[in-house]
N, C-alpha and C positions, 0 to 999 in steps of 0.2 A: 533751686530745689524743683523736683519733678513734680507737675500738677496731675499728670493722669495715670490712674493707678497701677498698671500695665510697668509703665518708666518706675514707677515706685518698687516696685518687686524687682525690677530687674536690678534696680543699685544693691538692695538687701541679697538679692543672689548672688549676683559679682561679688558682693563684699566677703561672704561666704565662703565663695568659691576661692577669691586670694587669699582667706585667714588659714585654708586647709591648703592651700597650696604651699603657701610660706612653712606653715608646720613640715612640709614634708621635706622641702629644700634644706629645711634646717635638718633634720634626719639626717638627709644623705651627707651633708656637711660635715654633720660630727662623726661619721662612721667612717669618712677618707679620712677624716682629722688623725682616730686612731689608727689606721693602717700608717700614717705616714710616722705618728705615734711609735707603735711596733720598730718601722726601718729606724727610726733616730736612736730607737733602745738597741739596735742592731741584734733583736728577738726573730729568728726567723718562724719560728713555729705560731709565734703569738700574730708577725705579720700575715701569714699565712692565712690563721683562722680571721681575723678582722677583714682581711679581703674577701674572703666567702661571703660572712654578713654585709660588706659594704655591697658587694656586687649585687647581691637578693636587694639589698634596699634601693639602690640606682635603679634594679627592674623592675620593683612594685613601681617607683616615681614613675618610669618610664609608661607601666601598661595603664596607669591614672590617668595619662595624657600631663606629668607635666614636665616630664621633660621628652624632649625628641630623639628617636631611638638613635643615632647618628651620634647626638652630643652624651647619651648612657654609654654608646659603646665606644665613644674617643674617652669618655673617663675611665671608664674600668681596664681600658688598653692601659691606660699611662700607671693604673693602680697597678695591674698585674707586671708590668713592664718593670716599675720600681723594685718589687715584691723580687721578681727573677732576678735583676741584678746586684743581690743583697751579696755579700761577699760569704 
């Protein structure tokens, strides 16, 4: 345990920081969940609209800093990518 109180706030920050990170990862998780959701009902309209929302939720993660605009935009590639190739 941290003796000076400086390292003390900064653990309670950090800790912070990962519990609202985590929340958010879990966000984006469950919103590809449903687009992939959508393709499996082979719903293309329902796919469609759950890719909208997933991609605004990839962006907010992204502009928070916690994910890397790089790894938002290889996901939303492969979401939209699925979404177009729906028969």
């Amino acid at each position: 345990m941290a003796n000076i109180k400086s390292a003390k706030k900064r653990i309670l920050v950090s800790r912070a920081n990962a519990e609202r990170n985590k929340a958010i990862k879990s966000g984006v998780k469950t919103s590809i969940k449903k687009v992939y959701a959508a393709i499996d009902a082979n719903d293309k309209e329902a796919a469609k609209a759950a890719l909208v929302e997933a991609t605004a939720t990839i962006d907010k993660a992204t502009s928070k800093g916690v994910y890397h605009k790089n790894t938002s935009s290889r996901k939303v590639s492969r979401l939209a990518k699925s979404v177009n190739q729906m028969a």
